[in-house]
C-alpha positions in Angstrom: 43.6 -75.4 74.7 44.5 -71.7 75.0 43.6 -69.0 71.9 46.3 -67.3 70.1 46.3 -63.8 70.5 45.4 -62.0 67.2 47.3 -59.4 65.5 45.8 -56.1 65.4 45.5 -54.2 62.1 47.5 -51.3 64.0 50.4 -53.6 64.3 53.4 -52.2 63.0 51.9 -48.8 61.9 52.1 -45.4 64.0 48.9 -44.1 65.4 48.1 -40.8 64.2 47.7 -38.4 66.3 44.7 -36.2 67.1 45.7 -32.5 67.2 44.4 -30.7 70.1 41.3 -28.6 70.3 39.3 -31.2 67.4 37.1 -32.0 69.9 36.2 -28.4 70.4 35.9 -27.5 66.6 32.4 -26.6 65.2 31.6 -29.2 62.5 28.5 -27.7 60.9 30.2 -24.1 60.8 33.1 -25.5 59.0 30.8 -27.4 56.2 29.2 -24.5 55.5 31.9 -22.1 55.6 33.3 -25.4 53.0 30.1 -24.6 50.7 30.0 -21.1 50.7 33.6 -21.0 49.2 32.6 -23.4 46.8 29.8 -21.4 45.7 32.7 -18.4 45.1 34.9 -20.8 43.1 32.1 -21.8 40.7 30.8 -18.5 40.2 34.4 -17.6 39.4 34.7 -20.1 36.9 31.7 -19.6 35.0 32.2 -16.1 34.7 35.7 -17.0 33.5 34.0 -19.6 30.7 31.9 -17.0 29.8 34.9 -14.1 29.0 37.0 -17.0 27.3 33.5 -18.0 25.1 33.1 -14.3 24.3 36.4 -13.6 23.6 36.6 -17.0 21.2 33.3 -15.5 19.4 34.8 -12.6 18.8 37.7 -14.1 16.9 35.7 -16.3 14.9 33.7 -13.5 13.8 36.5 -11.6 13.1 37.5 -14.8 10.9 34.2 -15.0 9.2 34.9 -11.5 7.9 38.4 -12.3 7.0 36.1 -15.0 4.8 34.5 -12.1 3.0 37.7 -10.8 2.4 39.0 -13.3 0.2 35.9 -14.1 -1.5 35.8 -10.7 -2.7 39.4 -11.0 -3.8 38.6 -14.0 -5.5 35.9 -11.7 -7.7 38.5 -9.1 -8.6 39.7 -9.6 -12.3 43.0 -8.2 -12.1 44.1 -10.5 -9.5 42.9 -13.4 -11.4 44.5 -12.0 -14.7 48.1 -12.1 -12.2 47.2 -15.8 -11.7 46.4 -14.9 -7.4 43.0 -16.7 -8.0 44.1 -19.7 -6.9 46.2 -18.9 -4.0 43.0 -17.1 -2.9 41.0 -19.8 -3.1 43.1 -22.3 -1.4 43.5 -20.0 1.8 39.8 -19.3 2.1 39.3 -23.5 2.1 41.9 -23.7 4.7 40.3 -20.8 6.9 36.6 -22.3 5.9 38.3 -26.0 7.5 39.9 -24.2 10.7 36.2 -22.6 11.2 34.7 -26.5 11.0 36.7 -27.5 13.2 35.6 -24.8 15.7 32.0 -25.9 14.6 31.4 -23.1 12.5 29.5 -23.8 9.5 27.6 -21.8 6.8 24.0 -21.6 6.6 22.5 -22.6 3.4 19.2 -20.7 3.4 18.1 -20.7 -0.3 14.4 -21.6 -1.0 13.9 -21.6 3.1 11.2 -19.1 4.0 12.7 -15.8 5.7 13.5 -16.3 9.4 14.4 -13.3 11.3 16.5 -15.1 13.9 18.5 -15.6 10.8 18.2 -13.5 8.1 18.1 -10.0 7.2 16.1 -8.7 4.0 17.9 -6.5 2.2 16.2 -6.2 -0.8 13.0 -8.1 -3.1 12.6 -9.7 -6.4 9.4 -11.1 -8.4 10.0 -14.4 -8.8 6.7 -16.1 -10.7 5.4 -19.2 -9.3 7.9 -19.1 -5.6 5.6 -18.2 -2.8 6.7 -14.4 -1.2 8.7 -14.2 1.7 11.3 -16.8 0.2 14.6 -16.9 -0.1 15.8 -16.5 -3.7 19.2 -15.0 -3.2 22.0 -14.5 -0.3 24.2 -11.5 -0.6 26.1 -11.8 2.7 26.5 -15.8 4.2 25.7 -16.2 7.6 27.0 -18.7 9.7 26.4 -20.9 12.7 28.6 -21.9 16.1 27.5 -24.6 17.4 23.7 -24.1 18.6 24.4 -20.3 18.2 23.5 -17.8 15.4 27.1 -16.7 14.6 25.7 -14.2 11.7 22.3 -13.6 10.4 22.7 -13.8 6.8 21.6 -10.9 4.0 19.5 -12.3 1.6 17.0 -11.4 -0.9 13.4 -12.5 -0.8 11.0 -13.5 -3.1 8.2 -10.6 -3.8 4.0 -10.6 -4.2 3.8 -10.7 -8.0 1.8 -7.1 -8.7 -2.0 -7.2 -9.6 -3.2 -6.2 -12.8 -5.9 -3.1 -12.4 -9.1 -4.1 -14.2 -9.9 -2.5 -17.5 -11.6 0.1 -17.1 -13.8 0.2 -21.1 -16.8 -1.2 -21.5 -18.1 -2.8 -24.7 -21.1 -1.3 -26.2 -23.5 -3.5 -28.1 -22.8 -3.2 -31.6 -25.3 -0.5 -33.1 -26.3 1.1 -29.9 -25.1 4.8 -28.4 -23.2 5.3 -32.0 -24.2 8.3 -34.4 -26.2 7.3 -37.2 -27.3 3.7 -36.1 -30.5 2.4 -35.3 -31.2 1.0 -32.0 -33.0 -2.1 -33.6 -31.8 -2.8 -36.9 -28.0 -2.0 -36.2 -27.9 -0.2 -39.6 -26.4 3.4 -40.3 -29.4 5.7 -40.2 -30.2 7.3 -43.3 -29.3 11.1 -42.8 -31.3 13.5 -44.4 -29.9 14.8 -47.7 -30.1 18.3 -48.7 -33.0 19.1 -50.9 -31.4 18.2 -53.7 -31.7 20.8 -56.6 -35.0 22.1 -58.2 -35.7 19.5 -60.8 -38.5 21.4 -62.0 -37.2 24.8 -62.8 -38.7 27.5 -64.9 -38.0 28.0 -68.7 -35.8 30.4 -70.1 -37.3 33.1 -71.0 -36.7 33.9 -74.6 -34.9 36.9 -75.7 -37.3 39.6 -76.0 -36.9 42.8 -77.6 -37.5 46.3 -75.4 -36.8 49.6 -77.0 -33.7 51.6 -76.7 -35.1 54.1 -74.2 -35.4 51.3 -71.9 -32.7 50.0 -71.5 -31.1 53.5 -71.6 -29.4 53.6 -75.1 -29.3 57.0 -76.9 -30.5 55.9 -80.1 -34.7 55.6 -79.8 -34.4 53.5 -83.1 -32.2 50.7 -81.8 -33.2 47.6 -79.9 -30.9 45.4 -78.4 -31.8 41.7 -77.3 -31.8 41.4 -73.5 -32.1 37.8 -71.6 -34.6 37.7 -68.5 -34.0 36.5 -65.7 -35.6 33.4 -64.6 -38.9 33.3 -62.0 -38.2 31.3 -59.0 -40.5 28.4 -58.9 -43.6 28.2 -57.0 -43.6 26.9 -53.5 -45.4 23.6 -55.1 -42.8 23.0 -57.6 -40.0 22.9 -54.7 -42.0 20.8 -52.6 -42.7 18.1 -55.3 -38.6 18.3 -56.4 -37.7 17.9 -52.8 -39.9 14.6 -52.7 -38.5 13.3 -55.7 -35.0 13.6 -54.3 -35.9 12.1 -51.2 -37.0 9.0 -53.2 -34.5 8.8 -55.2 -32.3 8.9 -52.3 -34.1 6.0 -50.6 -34.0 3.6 -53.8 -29.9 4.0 -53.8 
């Protein structure tokens, strides 16, 4: 029993043809000439991703400003009194969902201790009771793309409350380093009264009677009455009134 000749897998297809000079071609020149343009491509087309993501953070900031636009048009008065609040509004929600979408989202910073990767302090307040270097207040939103810092946000921060200086006045003891008192008792010291008037003082003389020539009159007939003076009294006499009044003085 004879074998069957087997088909060949090149049966009814054309051979391709080698082109001449293969055989003579330097394979490991070729691959790396093959990775070295490679290399150029990708280089090429990062720096290309890297324009197109500056250029698309441009516009987004740019749209984050436009943002700030309409909020403060929201704020103006006359333009609400025309009945353009709401038209205002409703734009910024659409331009707030066409930034979400581009994974742009606001930061919401309030109560958050100051970062300065994110914010920037433009001003303090003392806030009782909130520990310093806290946000109390944002004056300009910042935003976020993606794992990016879009905008640092303006806020306000939270303040050291100021110390009190300590009082300065000392309290005396009560009776002590004031005129008049006693150091011990804590009672007005009794000041030393005048020497009160001369209890004792002397009598009237009585009118006496000197003759005219005397007391210079013409007539040597006529007298005239004239009062003496009184005597001062003796050094004694003032001593013992002074004592008295001293006593006196004491008992009141």
């Amino acid at each position: 029993m004879t074998d069957a000749p087997t088909a060949s897998p090149l049966d009814g297809h054309r051979r391709l043809e080698i082109p001449p000079g293969v055989e003579e071609v330097d394979l490991e020149r070729k691959f790396v000439q093959l990775l070295f343009r490679s290399s150029l491509l990708g280089s090429k087309l990062t720096e290309q991703r890297q324009t197109a993501r500056a250029e698309q953070r441009d516009l987004l900031g740019i749209l984050v400003e436009v943002d700030d636009a309409l909020a403060a048009l929201g704020l103006d008065r006359e333009l609400v009194a025309l009945g353009r609040g709401e038209g205002i509004e409703a734009t910024r929600r659409r331009l707030l969902g066409r930034l979400a979408k581009a994974k742009v989202r606001p930061m919401r910073l309030e109560g958050m201790p100051a970062d300065p990767e994110l914010t920037e302090i433009v001003g303090t307040e003392v806030r009782p009771g909130v520990v310093p270097e806290t946000v109390v207040r944002t004056v300009v939103t910042g935003f976020f793309w993606e794992d990016e810092v879009l905008r640092r946000a303006q806020v306000v921060v939270a303040a050291p409350e100021p110390e009190r200086a300590p009082d300065t006045e000392t309290l005396q003891p009560e009776g002590i380093g004031e005129p008049g008192m006693t150091e011990g008792a804590g009672e007005p010291e009794a000041v030393p009264a005048e020497p009160a008037a001369e209890a004792a003082e002397a009598p009237e003389a009585a009118e006496t009677t000197v003759p005219a020539e005397a007391a210079g009159a013409g007539d040597p007939a006529a007298v005239q009455p004239v009062r003496a003076q009184p005597k001062a009294a003796p050094p004694r006499a003032r001593r013992k009134a002074t004592a008295a009044g001293k006593r006196a003085k004491r008992k009141k």
